[in-house]
C-alpha positions as CSV (number, residue, x, y, z in Angstrom):
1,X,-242.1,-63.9,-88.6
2,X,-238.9,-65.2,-89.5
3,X,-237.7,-65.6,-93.0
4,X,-237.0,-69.0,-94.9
5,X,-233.8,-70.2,-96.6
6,X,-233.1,-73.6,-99.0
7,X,-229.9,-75.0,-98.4
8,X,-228.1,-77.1,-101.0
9,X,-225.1,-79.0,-99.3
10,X,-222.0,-80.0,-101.2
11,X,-220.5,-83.0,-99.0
12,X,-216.7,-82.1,-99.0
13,X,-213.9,-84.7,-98.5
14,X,-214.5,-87.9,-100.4
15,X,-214.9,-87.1,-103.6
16,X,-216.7,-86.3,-106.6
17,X,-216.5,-82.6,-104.7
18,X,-216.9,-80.8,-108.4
19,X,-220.1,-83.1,-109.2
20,X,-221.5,-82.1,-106.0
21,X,-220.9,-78.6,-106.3
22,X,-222.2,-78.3,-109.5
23,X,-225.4,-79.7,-108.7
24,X,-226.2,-78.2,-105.5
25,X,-225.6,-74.3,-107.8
26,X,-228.4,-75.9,-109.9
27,X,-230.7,-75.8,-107.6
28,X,-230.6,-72.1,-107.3
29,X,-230.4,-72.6,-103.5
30,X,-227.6,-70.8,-101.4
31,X,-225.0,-73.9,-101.0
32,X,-223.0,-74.6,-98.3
33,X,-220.0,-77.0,-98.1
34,X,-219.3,-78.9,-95.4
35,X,-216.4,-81.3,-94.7
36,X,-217.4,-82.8,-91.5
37,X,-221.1,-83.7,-90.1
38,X,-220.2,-81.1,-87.3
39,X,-219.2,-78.3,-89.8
40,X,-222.7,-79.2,-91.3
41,X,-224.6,-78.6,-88.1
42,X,-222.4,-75.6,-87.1
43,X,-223.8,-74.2,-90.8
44,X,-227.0,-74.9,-90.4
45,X,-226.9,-73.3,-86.7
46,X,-225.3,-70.1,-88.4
47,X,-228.1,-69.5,-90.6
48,X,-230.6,-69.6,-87.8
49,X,-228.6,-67.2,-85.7
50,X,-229.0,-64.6,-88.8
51,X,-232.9,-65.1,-88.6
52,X,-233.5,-67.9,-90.6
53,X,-235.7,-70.8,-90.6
54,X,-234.6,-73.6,-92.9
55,X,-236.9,-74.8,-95.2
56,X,-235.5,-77.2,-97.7
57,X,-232.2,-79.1,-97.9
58,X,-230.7,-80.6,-100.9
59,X,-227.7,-83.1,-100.2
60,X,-225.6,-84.5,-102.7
61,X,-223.1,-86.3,-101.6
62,X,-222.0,-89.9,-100.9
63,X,-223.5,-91.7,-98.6
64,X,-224.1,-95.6,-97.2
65,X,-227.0,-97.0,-95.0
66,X,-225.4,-95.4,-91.5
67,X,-225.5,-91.8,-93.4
68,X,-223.9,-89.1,-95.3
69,X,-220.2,-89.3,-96.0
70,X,-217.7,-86.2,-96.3
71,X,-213.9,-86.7,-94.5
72,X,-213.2,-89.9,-93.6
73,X,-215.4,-91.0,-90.8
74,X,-216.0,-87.6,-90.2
75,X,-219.8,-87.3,-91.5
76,X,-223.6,-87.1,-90.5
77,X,-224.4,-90.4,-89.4
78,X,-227.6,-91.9,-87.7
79,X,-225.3,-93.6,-85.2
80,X,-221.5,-94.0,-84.1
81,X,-219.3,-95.8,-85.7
82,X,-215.9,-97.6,-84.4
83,X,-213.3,-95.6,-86.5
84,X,-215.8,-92.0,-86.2
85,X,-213.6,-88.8,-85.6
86,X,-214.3,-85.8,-82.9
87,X,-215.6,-84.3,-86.4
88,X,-218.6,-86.7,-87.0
89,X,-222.2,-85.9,-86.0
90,X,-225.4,-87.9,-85.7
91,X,-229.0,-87.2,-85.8
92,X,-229.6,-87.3,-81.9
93,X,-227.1,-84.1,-82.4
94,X,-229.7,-82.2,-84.8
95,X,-232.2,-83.5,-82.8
96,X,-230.5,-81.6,-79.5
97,X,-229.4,-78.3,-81.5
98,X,-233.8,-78.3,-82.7
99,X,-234.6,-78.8,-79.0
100,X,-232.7,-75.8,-77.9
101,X,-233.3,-73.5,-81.0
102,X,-230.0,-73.7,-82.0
103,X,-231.5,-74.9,-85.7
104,X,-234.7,-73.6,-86.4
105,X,-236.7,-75.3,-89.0
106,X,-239.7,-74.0,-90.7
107,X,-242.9,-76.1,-90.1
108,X,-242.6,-77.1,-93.5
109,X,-239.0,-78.6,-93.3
110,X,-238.1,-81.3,-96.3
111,X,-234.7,-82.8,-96.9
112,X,-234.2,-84.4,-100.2
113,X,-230.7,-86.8,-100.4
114,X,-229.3,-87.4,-103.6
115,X,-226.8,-90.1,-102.2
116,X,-227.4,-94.2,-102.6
117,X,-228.5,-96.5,-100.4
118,X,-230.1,-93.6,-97.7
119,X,-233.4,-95.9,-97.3
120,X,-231.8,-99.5,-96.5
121,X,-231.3,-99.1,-92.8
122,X,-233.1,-96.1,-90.4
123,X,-231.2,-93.1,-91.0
124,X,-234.0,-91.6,-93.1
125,X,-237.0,-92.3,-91.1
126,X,-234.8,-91.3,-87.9
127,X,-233.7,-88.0,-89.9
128,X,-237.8,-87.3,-90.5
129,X,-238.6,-87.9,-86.9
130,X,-235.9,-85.2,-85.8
131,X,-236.9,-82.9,-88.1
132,X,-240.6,-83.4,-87.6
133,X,-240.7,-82.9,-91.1
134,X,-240.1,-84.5,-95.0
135,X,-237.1,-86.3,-96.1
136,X,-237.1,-88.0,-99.5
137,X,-234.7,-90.2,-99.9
138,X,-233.6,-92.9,-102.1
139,X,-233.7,-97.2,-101.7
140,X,-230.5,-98.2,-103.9
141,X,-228.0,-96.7,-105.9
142,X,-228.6,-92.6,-107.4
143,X,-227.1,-91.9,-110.7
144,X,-227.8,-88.5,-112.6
145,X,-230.0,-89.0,-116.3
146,X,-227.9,-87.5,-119.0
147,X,-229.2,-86.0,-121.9
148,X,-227.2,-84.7,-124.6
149,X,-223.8,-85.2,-122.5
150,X,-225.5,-82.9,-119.7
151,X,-227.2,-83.8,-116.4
152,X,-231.0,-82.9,-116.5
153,X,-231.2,-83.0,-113.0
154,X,-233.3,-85.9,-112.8
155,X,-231.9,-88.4,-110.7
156,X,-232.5,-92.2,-110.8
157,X,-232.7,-94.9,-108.2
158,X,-231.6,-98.9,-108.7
159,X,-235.2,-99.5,-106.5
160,X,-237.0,-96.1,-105.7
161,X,-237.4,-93.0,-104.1
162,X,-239.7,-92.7,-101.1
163,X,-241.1,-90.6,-98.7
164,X,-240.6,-90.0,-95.4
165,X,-242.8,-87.8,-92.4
166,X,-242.7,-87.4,-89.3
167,X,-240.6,-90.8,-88.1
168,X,-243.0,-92.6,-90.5
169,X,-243.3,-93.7,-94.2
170,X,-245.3,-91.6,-96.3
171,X,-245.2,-93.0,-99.4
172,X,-243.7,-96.1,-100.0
173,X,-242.9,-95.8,-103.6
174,X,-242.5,-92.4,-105.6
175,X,-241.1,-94.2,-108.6
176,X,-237.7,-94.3,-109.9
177,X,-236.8,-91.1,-111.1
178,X,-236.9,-87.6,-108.5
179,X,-236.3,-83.8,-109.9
180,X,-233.3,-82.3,-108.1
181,X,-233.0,-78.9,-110.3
């Protein structure tokens, strides 16, 4: 049996880089930082080749409808784009590295996003479906709750959070507010 690794991912190159860092070494997870969607793949393949399955993912970054944002045009995306670099990647590229063991996921795969808007088109039920597992995600803008000038690691939506399995909606509606650390 293989053993099981959380990932938190720092999305490099447009931005807010020492926000992001800081939260994903809150989650206690072993972070990675990637600049490009194909640097992010390439990470997540390394892990596998050491004997790893991945088990949880923890993004914070930036992100829009079509995906996560690092270097300009140069992110994870659901689908192309018209100004996308050599450097982007897409889902149907996870999808492929799954296929031919190239990423191994643990049965129990979730990916939690911390960026806005990741609900409003199909990047987060299309992400679920490749994985075969749980993405959480969020409908709307994400802003941290701060307590006592310090981040609590709750983060809040405009709308909500929901739930993703599987290519499908699991729950609808986990309310406005989801634990990151």
């Amino acid at each position: 049996m293989k053993k099981t690794i959380n990932l938190a991912v720092s999305a490099q190159g447009y931005g807010a880089e020492a926000a992001f860092d800081y939260r994903a070494s809150k989650t206690g997870f072993t972070v990675i930082k990637p600049f490009t969607g194909n640097e992010f793949l390439n990470m997540l393949a390394l892990f596998s080749s050491k004997g790893y399955m991945i088990r949880k993912v923890k993004i914070f970054s930036h992100a829009y409808p079509r995906g996560i944002i690092m270097t300009n045009w140069s992110g994870f995306y659901n689908t192309p784009g018209p100004h996308d670099t050599k450097h982007a990647a897409y889902i149907s590229d996870l999808s492929q590295a799954i296929k031919t063991g190239r990423i191994i996921l643990a049965s129990d795969v979730e990916f939690t996003m911390f960026g806005c808007n990741m609900t409003n088109e199909d990047f987060s039920i299309k992400l679920s479906e490749a994985i075969c597992g749980v993405v959480i995600a969020a409908e709307g803008g994400v802003y941290p709750e701060i307590k006592d000038g310090r981040e609590t690691g709750v983060f809040i939506s405009t709308n909500r959070w929901v739930k993703y399995y599987n290519g499908q909606i699991a729950v609808s509606n986990l309310g406005k507010r989801w634990r990151a650390w």
